[in-house]
C-alpha positions in Angstrom: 25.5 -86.3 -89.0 28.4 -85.3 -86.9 27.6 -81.7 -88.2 24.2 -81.9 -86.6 25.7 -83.7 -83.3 28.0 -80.8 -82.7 25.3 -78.0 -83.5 23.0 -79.9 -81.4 25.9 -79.6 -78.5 26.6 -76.6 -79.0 22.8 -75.4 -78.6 22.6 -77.9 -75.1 25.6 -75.8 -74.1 24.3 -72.3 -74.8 21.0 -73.2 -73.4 23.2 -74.4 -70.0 24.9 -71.4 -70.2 21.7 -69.1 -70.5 20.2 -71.0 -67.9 23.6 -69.9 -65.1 23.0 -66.0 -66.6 20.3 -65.9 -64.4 20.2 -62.8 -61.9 19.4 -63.3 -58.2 18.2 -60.4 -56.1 19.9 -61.0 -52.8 18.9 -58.7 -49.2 21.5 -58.7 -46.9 20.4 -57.3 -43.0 23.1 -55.5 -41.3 22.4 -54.3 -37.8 25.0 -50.9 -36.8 25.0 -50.2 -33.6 26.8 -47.0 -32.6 27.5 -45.9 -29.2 28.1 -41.8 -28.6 28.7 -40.4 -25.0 27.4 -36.8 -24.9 28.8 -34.6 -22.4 26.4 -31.5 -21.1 27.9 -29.3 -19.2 25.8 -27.0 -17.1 26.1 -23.7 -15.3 23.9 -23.1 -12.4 24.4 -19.7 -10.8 22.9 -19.6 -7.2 21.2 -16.3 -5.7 23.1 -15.0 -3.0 21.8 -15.5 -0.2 19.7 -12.7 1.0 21.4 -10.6 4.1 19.5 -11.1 7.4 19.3 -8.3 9.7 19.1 -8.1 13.4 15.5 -8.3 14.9 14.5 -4.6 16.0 11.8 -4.1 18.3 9.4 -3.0 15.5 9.8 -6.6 14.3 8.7 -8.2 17.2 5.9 -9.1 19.7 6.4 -10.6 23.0 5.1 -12.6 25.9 6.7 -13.1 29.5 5.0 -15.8 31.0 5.4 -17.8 34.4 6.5 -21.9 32.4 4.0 -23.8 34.6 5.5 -26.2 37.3 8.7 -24.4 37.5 8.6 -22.8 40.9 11.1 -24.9 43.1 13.6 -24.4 45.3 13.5 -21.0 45.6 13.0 -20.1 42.1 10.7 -20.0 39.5 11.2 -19.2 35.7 9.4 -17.2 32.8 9.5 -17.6 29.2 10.6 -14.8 27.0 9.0 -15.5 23.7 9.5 -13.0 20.9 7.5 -13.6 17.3 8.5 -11.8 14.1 5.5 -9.6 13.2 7.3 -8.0 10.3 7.6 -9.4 7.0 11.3 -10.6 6.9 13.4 -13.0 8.5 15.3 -11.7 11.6 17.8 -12.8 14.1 18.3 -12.9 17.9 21.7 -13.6 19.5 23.2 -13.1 23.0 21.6 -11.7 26.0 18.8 -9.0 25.2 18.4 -5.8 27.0 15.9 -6.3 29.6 14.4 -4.0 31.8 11.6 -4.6 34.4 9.0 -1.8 34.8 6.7 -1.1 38.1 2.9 -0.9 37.6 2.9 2.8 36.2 6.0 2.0 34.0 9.1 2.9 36.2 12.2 0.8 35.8 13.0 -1.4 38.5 16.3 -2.7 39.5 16.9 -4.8 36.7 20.6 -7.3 36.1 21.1 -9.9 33.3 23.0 -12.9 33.3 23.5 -15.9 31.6 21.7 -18.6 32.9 22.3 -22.5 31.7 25.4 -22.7 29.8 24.8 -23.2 25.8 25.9 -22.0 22.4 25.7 -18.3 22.1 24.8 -18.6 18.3 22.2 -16.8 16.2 18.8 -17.8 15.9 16.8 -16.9 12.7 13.2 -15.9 12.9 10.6 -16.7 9.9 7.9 -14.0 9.8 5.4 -15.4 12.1 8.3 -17.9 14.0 9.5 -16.8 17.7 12.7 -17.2 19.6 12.4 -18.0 23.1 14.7 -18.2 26.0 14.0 -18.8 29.9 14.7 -16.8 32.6 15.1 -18.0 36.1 14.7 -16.0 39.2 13.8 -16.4 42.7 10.6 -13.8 43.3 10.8 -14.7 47.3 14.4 -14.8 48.4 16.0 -11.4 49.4 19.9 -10.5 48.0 21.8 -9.0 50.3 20.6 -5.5 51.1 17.1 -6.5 50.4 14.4 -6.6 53.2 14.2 -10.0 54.5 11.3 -9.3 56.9 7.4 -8.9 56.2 8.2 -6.9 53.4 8.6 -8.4 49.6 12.3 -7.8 48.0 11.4 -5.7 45.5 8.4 -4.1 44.0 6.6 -6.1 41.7 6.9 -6.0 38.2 4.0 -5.9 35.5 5.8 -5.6 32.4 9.2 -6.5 30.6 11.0 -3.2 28.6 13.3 -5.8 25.9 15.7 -4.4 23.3 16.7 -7.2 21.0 19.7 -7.4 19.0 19.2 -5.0 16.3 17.8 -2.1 18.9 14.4 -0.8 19.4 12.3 -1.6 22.1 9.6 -3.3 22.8 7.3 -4.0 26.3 5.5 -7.2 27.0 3.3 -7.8 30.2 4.9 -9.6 33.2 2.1 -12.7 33.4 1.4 -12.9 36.1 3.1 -10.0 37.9 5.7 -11.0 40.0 8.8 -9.2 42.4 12.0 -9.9 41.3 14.6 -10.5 44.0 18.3 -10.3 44.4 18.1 -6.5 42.9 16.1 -7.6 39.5 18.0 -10.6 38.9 17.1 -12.8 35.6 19.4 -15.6 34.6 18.4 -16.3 30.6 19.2 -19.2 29.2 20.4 -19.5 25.1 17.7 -18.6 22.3 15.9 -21.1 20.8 13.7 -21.9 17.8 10.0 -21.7 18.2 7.3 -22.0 16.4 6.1 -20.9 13.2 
């Protein structure tokens, strides 16, 4: 009997035993998170900047005109507008060469000064932009040596000779025509942007 009480046991504790063997699948979630810094570096080469010339008078068109309300005083002023006609950018600087011409195309006592006070720098001209600058004058008042008496001071002028910066010339009507006193004096202010 105590025989069968200790095989009995011994099965109760094999069975026990076979009954912890058992395998458990078990899924374990990991979460990685990784941080990497990336460095691009880039090489950017720029153009050079393409080389602008002088305007030339083949580059340009240009109107004289009386600026409306100006006479005063006196005085009266034009503006000198020049447009780039050609197909690359241009510049103006300083005082042009200006001469004024009679109805048949003779020069005329012609002298250039600066006008209002300003920066002397260039100004770059877009095909189809203009430059402009004013020009101040009296076309009634007689300079010394000039006729003063029922006689006008000079002849009058019908058209502008102008050599920009980079030569050349070109000639633009006087509108409307107009003596110049004091021997052809025009007093030109600084360029300026226009247009275009």
């Amino acid at each position: 009997m105590q025989r069968l009480l200790s095989i009995g046991l011994a099965g109760t504790a094999l069975a026990a035993l076979a009954g912890c063997g058992r395998m458990h699948t078990v899924t374990v979630t990991r979460t990685v998170t990784v941080t990497r810094t990336v460095t691009v570096t880039r090489t950017v080469t720029a153009a050079a900047p393409a080389t602008v010339a002088a305007c030339t008078g083949s580059d340009l068109h240009g109107t004289f005109r009386a600026v409306p309300g100006s006479p005063g005083a006196g005085g009266i002023s034009y503006l000198l507008t020049l447009t780039n006609t050609s197909g690359s950018r241009c510049f103006v600087v300083g005082l042009p060469g200006l001469r004024l011409l009679d109805a048949r195309g003779r020069a005329l006592p012609t002298s250039v000064s600066h006008g209002r006070p300003g920066p002397a720098g260039k100004v770059v001209v877009a095909p189809g932009g203009s430059a402009s600058s004013q020009a101040r004058f009296s076309p009634d008042i007689p300079g010394p040596g000039e006729p003063v008496l029922g006689r006008q001071c000079e002849p009058t002028a019908y058209s502008l000779r102008v050599t920009p910066t980079g030569g050349g010339t070109l000639t633009v009507a006087v509108s409307p025509p107009t003596p110049v006193c004091e021997h052809g004096s025009l007093r030109l202010d600084p360029w300026q942007r226009g247009a275009g």
